[in-house]
C-alpha positions as CSV (number, residue, x, y, z in Angstrom):
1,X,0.0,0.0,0.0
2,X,1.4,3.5,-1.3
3,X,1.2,6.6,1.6
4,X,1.3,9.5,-0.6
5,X,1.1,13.2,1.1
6,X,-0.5,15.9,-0.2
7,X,-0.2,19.4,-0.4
8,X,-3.4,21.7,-0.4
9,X,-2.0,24.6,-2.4
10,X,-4.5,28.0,-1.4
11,X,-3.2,31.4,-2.2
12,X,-0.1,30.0,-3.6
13,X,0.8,28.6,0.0
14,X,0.5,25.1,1.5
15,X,-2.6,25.2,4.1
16,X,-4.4,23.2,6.0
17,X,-7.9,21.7,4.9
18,X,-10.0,20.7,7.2
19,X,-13.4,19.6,6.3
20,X,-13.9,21.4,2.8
21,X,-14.5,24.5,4.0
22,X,-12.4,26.4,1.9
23,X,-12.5,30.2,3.4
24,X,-11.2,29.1,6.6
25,X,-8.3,27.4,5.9
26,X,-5.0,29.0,7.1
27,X,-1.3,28.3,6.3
28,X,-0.1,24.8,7.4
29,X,2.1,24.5,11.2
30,X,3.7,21.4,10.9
31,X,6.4,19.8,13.0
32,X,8.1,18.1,10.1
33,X,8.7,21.8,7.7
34,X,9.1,25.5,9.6
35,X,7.4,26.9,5.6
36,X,4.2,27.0,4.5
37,X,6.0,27.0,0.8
38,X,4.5,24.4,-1.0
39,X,8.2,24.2,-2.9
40,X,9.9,23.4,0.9
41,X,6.8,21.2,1.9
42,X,7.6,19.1,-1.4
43,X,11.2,18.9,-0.4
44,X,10.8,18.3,3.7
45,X,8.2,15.2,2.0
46,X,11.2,13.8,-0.1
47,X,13.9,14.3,2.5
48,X,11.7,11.5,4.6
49,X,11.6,9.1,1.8
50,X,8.3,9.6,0.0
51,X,8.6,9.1,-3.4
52,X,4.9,10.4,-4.6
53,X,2.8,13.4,-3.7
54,X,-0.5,14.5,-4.4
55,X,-0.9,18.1,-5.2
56,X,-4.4,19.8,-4.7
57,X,-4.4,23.5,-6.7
58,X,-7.5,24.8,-4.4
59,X,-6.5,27.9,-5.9
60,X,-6.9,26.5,-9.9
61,X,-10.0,24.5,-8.3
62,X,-11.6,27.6,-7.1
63,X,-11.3,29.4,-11.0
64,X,-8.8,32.1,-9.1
65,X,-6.0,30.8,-11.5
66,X,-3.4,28.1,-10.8
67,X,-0.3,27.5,-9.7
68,X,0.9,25.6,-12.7
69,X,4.8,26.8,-12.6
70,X,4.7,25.3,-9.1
71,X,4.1,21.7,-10.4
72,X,7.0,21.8,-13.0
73,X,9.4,23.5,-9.8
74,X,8.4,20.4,-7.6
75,X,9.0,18.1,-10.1
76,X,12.7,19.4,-11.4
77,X,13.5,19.5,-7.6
78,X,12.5,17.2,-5.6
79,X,11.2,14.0,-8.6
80,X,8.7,13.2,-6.3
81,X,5.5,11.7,-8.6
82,X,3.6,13.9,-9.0
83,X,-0.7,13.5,-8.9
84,X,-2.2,16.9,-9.2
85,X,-5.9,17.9,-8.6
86,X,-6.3,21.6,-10.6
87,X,-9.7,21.3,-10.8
88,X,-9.4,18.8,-14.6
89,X,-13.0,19.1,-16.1
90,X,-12.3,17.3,-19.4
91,X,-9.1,15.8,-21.7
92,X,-7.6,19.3,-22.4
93,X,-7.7,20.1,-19.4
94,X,-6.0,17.3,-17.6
95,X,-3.8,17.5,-20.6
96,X,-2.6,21.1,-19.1
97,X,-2.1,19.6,-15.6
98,X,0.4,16.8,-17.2
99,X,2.1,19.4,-19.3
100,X,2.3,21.7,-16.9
101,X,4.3,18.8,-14.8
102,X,1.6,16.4,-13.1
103,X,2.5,13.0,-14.0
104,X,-0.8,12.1,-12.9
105,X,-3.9,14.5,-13.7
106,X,-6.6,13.7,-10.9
107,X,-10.4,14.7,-12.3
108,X,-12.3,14.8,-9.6
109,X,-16.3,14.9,-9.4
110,X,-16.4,18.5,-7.8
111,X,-15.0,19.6,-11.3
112,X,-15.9,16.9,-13.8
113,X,-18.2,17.5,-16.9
114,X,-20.1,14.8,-17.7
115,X,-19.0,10.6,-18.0
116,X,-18.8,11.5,-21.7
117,X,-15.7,14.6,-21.4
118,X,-13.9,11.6,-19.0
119,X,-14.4,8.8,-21.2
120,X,-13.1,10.9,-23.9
121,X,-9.9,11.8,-21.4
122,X,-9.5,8.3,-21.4
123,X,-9.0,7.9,-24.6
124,X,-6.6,10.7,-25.5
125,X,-4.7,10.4,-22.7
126,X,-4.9,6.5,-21.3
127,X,-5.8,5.2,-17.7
128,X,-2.7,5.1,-16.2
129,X,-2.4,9.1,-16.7
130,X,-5.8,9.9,-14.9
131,X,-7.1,9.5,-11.2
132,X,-10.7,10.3,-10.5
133,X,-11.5,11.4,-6.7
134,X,-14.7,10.6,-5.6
135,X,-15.6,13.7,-3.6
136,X,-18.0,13.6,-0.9
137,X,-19.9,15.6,1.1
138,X,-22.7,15.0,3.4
139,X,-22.6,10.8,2.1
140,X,-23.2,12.7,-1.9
141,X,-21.2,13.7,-4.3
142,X,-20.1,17.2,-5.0
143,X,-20.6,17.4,-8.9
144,X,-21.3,19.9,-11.2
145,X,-22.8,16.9,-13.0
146,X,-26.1,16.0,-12.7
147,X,-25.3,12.7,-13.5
148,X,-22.9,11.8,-11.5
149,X,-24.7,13.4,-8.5
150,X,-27.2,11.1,-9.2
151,X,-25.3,8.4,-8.3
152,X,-23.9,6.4,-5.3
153,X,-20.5,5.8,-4.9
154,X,-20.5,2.1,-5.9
155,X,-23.0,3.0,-8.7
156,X,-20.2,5.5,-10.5
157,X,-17.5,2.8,-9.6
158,X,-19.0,0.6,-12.5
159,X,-19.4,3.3,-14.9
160,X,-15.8,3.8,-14.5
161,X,-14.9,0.5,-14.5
162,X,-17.0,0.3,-18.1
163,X,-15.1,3.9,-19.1
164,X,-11.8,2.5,-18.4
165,X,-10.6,3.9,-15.2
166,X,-8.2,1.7,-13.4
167,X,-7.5,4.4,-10.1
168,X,-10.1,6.0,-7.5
169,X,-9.1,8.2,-4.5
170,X,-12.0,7.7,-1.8
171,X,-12.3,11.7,-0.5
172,X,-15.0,12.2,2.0
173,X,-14.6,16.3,2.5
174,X,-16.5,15.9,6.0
175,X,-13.9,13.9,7.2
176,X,-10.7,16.1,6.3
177,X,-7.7,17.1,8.4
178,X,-10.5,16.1,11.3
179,X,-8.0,12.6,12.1
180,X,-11.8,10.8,12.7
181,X,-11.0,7.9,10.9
182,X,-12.0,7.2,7.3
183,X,-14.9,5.8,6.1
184,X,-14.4,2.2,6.4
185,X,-17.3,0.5,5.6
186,X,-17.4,2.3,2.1
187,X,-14.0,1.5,1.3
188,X,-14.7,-1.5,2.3
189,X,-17.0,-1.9,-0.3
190,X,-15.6,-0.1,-3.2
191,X,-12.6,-2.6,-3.0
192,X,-15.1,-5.4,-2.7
193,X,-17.2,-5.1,-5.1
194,X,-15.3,-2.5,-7.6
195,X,-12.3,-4.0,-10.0
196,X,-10.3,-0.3,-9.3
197,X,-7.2,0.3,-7.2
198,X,-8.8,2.4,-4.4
199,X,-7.1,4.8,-2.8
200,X,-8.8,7.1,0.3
201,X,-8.1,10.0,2.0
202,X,-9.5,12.4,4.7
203,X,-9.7,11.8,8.5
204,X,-7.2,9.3,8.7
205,X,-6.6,8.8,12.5
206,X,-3.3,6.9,13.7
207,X,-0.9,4.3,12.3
208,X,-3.0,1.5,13.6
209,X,-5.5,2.7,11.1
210,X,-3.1,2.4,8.4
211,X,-2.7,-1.5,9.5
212,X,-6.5,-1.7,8.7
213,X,-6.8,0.0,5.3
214,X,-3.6,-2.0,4.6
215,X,-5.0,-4.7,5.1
216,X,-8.6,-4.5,3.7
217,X,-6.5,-4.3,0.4
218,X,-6.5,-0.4,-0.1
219,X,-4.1,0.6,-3.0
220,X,-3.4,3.8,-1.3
221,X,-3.6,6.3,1.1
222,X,-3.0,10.4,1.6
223,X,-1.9,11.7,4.3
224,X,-1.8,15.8,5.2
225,X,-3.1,16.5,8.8
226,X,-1.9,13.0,10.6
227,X,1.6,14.1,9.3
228,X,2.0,17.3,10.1
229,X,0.7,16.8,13.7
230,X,3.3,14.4,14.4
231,X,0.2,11.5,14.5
232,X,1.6,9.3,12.6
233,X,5.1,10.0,11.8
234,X,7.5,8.7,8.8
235,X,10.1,6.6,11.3
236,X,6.6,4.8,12.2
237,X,5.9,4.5,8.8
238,X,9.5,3.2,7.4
239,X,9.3,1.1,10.9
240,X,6.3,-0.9,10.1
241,X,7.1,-1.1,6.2
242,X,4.5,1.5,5.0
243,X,7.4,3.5,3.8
């Protein structure tokens, strides 16, 4: 199972989310970086042996612009993998995310068009260069689709699976930088009952936690708030061969 962290970019700095509620997040404190410079965060995450990190332009997700030199800086300095989130909508515009320095472009269902604009993302730019985030909120998507509002979480699991989507990230907003614990039983059975790799994030709680999503055969999981508390910290990770 990958630990990935992420970086919630707002204002051009890191911050820290906590439940989706946008105008109140402030720049991160963390005990593992003394910056809130996305560009130091990225580094302070490599220097501890993480090799990925996911990348969530709030500010390119919001319409205020991105921060799309950012993504080329982190990449030509650190070579971390990079998964970005800058608010993709259809193939050109995950296509700008990649060329911009993303090796991953995550679509998520806040943003997304329609089934139709990803299934034609798949096609132009293949699977293995696209992540859709199932974003949550109150147990329902956030979409600006009707369509996929309409659905359930396993429901738009097999229309995926029938676009071609290989990678899901499981992102339940209410839970975010709370350290509640994730939502279990629907990971549960997304990895069940779906054939993606499922990845979650939001509210995980301690490293014993990790153990269990490990273990229930999660493909991955992001960490922000459990980090930079000192919850769960990287010589626990390497220690118990998460890292």
């Amino acid at each position: 199972m990958k630990i990935i962290p992420v970086i919630d970019v707002l204002g051009g700095l890191a911050v820290h989310a906590v439940k989706g509620e946008r105008q109140n997040y402030k720049p991160i404190r963390s005990v593992l970086c003394s910056s809130a410079n996305p560009l130091e965060v990225a580094k302070t995450f490599k220097s501890f042996g993480f090799s990925e990190l996911y990348l969530a332009d709030l500010d390119a997700i919001m319409g205020r612009g991105g921060n799309q030199g950012l993504y080329r800086r982190i990449k030509d300095e650190t070579g971390l993998k990079l998964m970005v989130d800058s608010g993709a909508f259809d193939a050109q515009s995950a296509y700008e995310s990649i060329n911009a320095g993303a090796d991953v472009a995550v679509i998520g269902t806040e943003t997304l068009k329609s089934l139709e604009a990803l299934s034609n993302a798949v096609e132009a730019l293949g699977s293995e260069r696209l992540i859709v985030s199932f974003d949550l909120k109150g147990g329902r998507f956030i979409s600006r689709s009707i369509e996929v509002a309409e659905l359930n979480p396993l429901q738009l699991a097999k229309r995926l699976e029938d676009i071609g989507i290989s990678q899901i990230i499981l992102l339940d907003m209410d839970r975010i930088g709370t350290r509640c614990g994730v939502n279990l039983n629907l990971l549960k059975a997304l990895i069940s009952e779906a054939r993606l790799k499922v990845m979650v994030g939001g509210g995980v709680s301690s490293l014993k936690e990790l153990h269990v999503i490990r273990d229930m055969g999660a493909y991955g999981v992001l960490l922000a708030t459990a980090l930079h508390y000192g919850v769960i910290r990287p010589e626990e990770l390497k220690a118990s061969g998460l890292l």
